[in-house]
C-alpha positions in Angstrom: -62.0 8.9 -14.8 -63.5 5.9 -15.4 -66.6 3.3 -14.1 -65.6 0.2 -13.5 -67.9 -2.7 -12.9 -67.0 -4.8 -9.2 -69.1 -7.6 -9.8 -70.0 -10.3 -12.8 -68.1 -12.4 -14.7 -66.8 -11.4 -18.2 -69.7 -13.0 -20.3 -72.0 -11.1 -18.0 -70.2 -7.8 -18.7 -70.9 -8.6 -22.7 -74.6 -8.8 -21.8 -76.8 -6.1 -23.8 -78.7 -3.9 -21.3 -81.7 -1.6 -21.8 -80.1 2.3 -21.7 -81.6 4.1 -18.2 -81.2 8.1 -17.8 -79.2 9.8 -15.3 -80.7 10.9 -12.6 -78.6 14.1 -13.0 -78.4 15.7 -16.3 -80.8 12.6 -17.9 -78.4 11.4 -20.3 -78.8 7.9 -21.8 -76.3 5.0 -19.7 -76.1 2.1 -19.2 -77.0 1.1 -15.6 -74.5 1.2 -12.7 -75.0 1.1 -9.1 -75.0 5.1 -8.7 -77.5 5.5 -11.5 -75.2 8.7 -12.9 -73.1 9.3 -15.7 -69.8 9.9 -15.7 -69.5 13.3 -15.4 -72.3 13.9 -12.8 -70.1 11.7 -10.6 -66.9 13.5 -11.2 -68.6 16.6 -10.5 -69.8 14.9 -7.0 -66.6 12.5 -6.1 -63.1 13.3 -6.8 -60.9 9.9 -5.5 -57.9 12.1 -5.8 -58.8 14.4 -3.1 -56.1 14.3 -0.3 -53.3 13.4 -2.6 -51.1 16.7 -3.2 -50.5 17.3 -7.1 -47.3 18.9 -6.1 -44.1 18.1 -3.8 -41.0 19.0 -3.3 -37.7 16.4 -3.1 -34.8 17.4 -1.0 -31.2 16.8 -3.5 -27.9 16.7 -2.0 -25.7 17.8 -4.5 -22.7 16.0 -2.7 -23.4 12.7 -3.0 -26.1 12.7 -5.5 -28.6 11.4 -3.4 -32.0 12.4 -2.0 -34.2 12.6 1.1 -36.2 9.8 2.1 -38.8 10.8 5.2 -38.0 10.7 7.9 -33.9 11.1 8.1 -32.9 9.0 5.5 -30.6 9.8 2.3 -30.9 7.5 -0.9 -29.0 7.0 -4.1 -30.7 7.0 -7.0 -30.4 7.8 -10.4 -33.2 10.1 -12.9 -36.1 7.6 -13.6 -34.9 4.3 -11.1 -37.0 2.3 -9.3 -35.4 3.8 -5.8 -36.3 7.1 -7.4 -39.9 6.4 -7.9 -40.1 4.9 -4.1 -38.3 7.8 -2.8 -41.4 10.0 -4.8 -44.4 7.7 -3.7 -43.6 8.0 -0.3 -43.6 12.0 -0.2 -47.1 11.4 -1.0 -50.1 11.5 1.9 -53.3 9.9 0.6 -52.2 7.1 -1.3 -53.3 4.7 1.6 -56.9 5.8 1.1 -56.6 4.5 -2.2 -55.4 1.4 -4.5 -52.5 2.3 -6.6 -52.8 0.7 -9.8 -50.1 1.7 -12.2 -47.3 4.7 -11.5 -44.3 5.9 -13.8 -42.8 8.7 -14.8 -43.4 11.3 -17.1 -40.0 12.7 -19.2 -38.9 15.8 -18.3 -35.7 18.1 -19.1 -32.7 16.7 -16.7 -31.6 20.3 -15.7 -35.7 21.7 -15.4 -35.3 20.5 -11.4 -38.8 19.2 -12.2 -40.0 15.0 -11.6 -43.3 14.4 -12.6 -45.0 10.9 -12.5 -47.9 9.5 -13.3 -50.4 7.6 -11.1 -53.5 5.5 -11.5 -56.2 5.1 -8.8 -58.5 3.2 -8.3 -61.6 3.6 -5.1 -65.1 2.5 -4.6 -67.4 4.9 -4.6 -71.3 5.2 -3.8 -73.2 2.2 -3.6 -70.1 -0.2 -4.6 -69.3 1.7 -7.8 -65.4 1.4 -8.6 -63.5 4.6 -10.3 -60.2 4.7 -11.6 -58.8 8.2 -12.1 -54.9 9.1 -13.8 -53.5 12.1 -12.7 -50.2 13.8 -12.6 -47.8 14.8 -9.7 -45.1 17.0 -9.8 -42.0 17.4 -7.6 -39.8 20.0 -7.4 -35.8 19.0 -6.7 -34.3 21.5 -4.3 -31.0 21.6 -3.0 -30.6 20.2 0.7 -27.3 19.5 1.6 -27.0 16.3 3.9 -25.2 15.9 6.9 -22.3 14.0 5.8 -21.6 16.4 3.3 -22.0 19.4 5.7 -19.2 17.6 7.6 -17.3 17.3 5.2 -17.6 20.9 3.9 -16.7 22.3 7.5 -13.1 20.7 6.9 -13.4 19.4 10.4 -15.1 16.5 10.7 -13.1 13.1 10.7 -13.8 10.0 11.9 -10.3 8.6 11.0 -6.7 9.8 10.7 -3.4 9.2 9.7 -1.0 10.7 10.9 2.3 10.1 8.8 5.9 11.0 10.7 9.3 11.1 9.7 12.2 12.4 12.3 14.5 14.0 10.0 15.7 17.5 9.2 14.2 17.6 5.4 10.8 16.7 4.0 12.3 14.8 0.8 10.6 11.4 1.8 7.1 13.5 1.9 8.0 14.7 -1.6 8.1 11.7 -2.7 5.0 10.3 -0.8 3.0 13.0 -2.4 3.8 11.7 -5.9 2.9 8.5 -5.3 -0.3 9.4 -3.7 -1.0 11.1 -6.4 0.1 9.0 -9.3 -1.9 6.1 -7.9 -5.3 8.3 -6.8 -4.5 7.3 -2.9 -6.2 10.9 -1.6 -9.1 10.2 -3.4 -11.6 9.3 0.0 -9.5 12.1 1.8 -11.9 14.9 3.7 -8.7 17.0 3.8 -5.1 16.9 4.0 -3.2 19.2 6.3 0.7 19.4 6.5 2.4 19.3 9.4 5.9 20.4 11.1 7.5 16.8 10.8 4.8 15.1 8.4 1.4 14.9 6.8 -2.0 14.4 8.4 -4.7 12.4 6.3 -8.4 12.7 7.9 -11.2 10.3 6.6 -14.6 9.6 6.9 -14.7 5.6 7.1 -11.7 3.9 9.1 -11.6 1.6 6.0 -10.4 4.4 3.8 -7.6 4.9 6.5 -6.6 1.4 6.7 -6.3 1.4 2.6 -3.7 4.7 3.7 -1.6 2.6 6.3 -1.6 -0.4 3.9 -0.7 2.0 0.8 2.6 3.3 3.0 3.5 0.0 4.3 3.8 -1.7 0.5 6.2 1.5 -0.5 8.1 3.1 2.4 9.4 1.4 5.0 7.6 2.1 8.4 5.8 0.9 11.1 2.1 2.0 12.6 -0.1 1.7 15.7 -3.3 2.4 16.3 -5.6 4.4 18.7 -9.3 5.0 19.1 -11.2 8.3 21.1 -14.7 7.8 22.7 -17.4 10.0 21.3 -20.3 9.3 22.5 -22.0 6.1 23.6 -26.2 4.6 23.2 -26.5 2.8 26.1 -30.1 1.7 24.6 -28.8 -0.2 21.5 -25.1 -0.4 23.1 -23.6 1.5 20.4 -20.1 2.8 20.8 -18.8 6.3 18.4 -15.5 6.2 18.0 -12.4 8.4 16.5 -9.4 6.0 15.4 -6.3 7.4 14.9 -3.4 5.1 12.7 -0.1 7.1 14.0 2.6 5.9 10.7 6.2 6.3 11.7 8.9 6.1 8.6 11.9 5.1 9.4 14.4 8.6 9.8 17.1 7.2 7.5 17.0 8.8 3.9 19.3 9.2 0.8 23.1 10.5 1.0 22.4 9.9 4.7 26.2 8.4 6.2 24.9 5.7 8.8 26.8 3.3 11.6 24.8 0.1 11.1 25.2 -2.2 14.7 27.4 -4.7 14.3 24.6 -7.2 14.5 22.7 -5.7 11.9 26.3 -5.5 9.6 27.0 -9.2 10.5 23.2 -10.0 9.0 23.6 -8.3 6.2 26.0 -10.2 4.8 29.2 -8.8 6.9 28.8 -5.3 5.5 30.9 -2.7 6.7 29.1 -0.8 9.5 29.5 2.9 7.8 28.0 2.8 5.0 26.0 5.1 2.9 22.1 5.0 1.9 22.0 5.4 -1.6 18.2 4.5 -1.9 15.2 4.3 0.1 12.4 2.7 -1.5 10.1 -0.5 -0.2 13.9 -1.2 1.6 16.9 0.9 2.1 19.6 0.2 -0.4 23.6 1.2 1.3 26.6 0.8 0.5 30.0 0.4 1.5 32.3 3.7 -0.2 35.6 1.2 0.3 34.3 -1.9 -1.0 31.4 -1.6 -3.5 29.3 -4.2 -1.3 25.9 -3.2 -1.1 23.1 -4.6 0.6 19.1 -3.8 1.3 17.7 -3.6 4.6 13.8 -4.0 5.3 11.5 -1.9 7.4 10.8 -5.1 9.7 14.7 -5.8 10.0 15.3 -2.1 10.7 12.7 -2.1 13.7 14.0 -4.9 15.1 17.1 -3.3 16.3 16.8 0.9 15.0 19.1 2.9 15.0 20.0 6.8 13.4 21.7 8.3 10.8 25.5 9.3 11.7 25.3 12.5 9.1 23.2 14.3 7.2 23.5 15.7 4.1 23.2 19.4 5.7 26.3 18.5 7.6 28.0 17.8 4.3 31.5 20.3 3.5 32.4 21.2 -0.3 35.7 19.7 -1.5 38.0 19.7 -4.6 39.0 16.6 -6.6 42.5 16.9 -6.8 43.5 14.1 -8.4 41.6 10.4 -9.6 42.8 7.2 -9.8 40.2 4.3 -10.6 40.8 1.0 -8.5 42.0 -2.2 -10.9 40.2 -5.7 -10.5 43.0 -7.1 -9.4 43.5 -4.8 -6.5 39.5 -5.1 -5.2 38.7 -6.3 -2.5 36.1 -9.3 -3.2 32.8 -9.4 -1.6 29.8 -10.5 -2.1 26.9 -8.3 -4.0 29.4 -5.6 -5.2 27.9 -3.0 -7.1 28.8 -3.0 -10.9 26.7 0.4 -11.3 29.6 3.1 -9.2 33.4 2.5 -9.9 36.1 2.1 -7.2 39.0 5.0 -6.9 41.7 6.6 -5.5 40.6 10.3 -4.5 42.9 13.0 -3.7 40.7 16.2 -2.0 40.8 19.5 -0.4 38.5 21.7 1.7 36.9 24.3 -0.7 37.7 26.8 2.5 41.2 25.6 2.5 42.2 26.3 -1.3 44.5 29.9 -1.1 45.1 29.2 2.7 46.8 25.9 3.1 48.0 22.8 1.0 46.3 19.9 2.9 44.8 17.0 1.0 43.1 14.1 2.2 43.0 10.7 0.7 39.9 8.3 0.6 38.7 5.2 -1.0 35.1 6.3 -3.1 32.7 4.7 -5.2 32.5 8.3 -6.9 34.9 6.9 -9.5 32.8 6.4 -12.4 31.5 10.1 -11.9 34.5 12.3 -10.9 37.7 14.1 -12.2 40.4 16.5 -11.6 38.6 19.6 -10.9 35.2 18.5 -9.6 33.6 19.4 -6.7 32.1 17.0 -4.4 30.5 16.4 -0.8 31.7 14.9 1.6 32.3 14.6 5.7 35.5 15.1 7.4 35.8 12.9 10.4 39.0 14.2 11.6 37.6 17.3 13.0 34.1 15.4 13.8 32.5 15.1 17.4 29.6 12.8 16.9 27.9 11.2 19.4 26.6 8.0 18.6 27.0 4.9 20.4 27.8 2.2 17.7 30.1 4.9 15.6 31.9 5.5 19.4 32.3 1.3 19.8 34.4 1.3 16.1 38.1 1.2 15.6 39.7 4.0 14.8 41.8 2.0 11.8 38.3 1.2 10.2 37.2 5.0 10.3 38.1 7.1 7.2 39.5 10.5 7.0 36.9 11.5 4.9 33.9 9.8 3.0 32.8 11.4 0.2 29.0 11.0 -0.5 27.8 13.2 -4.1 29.2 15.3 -7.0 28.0 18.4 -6.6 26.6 20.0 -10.3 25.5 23.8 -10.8 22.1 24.0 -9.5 21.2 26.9 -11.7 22.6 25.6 -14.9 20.2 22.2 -14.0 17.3 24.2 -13.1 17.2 26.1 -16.4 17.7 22.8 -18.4 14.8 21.0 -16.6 11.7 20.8 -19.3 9.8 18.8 -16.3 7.2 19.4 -13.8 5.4 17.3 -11.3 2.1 17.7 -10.0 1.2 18.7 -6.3 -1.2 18.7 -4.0 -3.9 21.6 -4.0 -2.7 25.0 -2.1 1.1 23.0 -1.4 3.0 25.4 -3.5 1.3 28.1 -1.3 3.1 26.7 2.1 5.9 26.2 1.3 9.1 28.1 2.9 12.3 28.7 1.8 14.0 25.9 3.6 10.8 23.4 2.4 11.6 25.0 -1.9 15.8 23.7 -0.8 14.5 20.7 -0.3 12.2 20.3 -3.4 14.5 21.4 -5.5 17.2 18.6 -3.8 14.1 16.2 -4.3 14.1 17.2 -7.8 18.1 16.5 -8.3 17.6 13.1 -6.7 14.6 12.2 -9.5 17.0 13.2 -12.1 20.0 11.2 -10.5 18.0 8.1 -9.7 15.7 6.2 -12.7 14.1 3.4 -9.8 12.8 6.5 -8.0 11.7 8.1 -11.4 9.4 4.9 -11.6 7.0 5.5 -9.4 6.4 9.0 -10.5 4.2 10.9 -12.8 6.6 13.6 -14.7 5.2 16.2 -17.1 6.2 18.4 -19.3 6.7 21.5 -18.6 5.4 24.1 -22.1 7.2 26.9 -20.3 10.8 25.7 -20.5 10.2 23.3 -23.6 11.6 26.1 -26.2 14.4 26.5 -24.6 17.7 26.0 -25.8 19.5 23.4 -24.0 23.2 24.1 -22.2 26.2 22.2 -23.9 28.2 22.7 -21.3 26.4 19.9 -19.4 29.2 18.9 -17.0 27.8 15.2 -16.9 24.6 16.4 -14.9 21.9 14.0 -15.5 19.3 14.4 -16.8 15.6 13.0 -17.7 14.9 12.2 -21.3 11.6 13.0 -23.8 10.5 9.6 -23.6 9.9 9.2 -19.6 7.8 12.7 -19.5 3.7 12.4 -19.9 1.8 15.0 -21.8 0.4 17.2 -19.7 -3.5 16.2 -19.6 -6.4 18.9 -19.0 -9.4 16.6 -18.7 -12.0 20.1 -18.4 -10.2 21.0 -21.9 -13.3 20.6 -24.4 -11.9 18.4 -27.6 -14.5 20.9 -29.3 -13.1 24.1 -28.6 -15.6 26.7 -27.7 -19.0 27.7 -29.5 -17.6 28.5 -33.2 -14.3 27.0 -32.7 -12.5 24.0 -34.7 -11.6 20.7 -33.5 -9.4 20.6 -31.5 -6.2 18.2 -33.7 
């Protein structure tokens, strides 16, 4: 505590005067206004009185912010001016008195302890002026805000997404979750709950849910509308609370899907056959023609514009027997425009796999299997002799343009690829824990289809796998493919300490 002159100039302040005793204890001073010494008037006056020396600050551990009187929540970091705002204003008292300086005093970060230091100043008895330092100190408690509390109950949302495909497999959400997770697109998600024909994604900000819709639209192809629910309404300030729902539908055509394009559609793209089948679905979807090698790419927006639905599926698909191959010379292809230089044209002999022992009939068929099959393999296909689908641009097609059979995949041994596969990917938290034994098919078909196709391999994270690394690989590959050393990622444990534990060597 000290005196502190309110009047005169500087030079007066220099002035010599004559020492007076306290009236107090009688100690020699110089004169003041209260005719006291310094201690006699800290014993009497104490400007601090009414200011707490202790608090307490409400931390959300959350969001890393704190309490602000009355309702509000602030960011702020240790030792920040929004910090020391948020701590002044805990304090009652400080209008009584001029604040002159305040900081804060260093503390240990995990004490839960804030102190800071203030400096007073208030006039006293007969005009006298004191200035007085002292020091408060908060306490950090754990509070947890609303938002977070929200958020913790796993039911609060003020936006979803809600992502729907109608097909019979869940291979396109497979694939979806591995690019949401390679490119961090969950990260603003308050939770994620599967569903029996797709995925819901619930936010906190609609903003975060538009960044979903836009994220889907730029890698499947799909289309979206919107929706919005009342909540509640301040008729005062004429503020509306509303839930918005973003309802994403892909389109229902996937991979080794056999599809009837309308002869509108076929007549766009480039005169394309209208059976045809998918042999990619990425940002477009990539057919072909099994006759012709002509191949062409459909987008989302064309597709809309007149939709239509797969003919087959690849459950639908029969097993058959290549009986005999005969590759297709240049001279005898048909020429069309974009043909495929990737799949080889052929001759293919087959036979029902139920058929072999009980009768000898074979069906012939133009494929664009050639590259891939030979005497002896097995492959899927769909016979549409003994077909009764109803579909209305398949029913509106000659009979003279319909094959006896279209062969769509060479079928490898699922075992013998499962024990070569050093790979993993990574999932979603508690997925592995949902899943059925229909849902683990169609992983594992997912997981084929990552191995078959390297533009789908792109666009996702693969690790490897220390479990199967040791093991000795199968010679008698059959021509399965595969995925090489150099497209897999180290598997990375960022809570792995470089250090090791207390004692340990570094890590190398």
């Amino acid at each position: 505590m000290e005196y502190l002159d309110s009047g005169g100039s500087s030079n007066a302040r220099q002035q010599h005067y004559s020492l007076i005793c306290c009236c107090r204890c009688g100690l020699h001073i110089e004169p003041n206004p209260t005719n006291m010494c310094v201690n006699c008037l800290r014993s009497d006056v104490d400007i601090t009185d009414g200011i707490p020396k202790t608090s307490a600050l409400s931390f959300c551990r959350g969001c890393e912010r704190y309490l602000q009187p009355p309702n509000q929540w602030v960011k702020a970091t240790l030792e920040s001016r929004e910090l020391l705002s948020v701590c002044l204003k805990k304090l009652k008292g400080l209008n009584k008195v001029k604040l002159v300086d305040a900081g804060f005093v260093w503390t240990e970060p995990h004490s839960m302890r804030i102190k800071v230091k203030l400096t007073v100043q208030k006039e006293v008895m007969n005009g006298a002026v004191l200035e007085q330092t002292f020091v408060v100190e908060f306490v950090v408690q754990s509070h947890m805000c609303d938002e977070c509390h929200r958020v913790e109950a796993k039911d609060f949302w003020r936006a979803a997404v809600q992502v729907r495909q109608k097909c019979d497999h869940k291979k396109t959400f497979f694939y979806l979750e591995q690019l949401i997770l390679k490119h961090r697109a969950h990260r603003s998600t308050v939770n994620i709950k599967p569903m029996a024909d797709g995925l819901d994604f619930f936010f906190t900000k609609q903003d975060d849910a538009k960044k979903m819709v836009e994220f889907l639209s730029a890698y499947v192809p799909c289309r979206f509308v919107t929706g919005r629910e009342l909540i509640s309404h301040d008729i005062r300030s004429n503020k509306f609370n509303y839930k918005h729902t973003f309802s994403v539908e892909i389109v229902p055509i996937c991979k080794d899907h056999i599809v009837c394009l309308p002869q509108k559609t076929a007549q766009q793209m480039g005169s394309i056959s209208q059976l045809c089948i998918v042999t990619r679905v990425t940002q477009t979807i990539h057919v072909i023609d099994p006759c012709t090698l002509q191949w062409a790419e459909m987008s989302g927006a064309q597709y809309w514009r007149q939709p239509f639905l797969a003919l087959v599926s690849p459950k639908h698909l029969i097993e058959y027997m290549v009986m005999d191959v005969e590759l297709v010379s240049e001279r005898d292809k048909p020429h069309r425009p974009r043909m495929s230089t990737k799949h080889g044209l052929a001759d293919v002999y087959v036979a029902r796999m139920s058929d072999l022992g009980i009768n000898d009939q074979q069906f012939h068929c133009r494929t664009h299997l050639g590259y891939l099959l030979k005497t002896g393999d097995t492959v899927l296909g769909f016979d549409f002799t003994n077909a009764n689908l109803n579909h209305a641009h398949f029913d509106r097609l000659k009979t003279d343009k319909v094959p006896d059979v279209m062969l769509v995949k060479k079928v490898f041994d699922r075992s013998k690829r499962m024990r070569r596969r050093k790979w993993r990917l990574e999932r979603f938290d508690g997925a592995d824990d949902l899943d059925t034994e229909s849902v683990t098919r169609d992983y594992n078909d997912f997981l084929d289809d990552l191995e078959e196709d390297q533009a789908i391999r792109e666009n996702v994270n693969i690790y490897k796998d220390p479990a199967k690394v040791l093991v000795e690989e199968d010679t008698d590959d059959e021509g399965a493919p595969q995925i090489s050393l150099q497209e897999m990622l180290e598997d990375l444990h960022i809570s792995e300490d470089a250090t090791g534990g207390e004692g340990a060597p570094m890590m190398e």
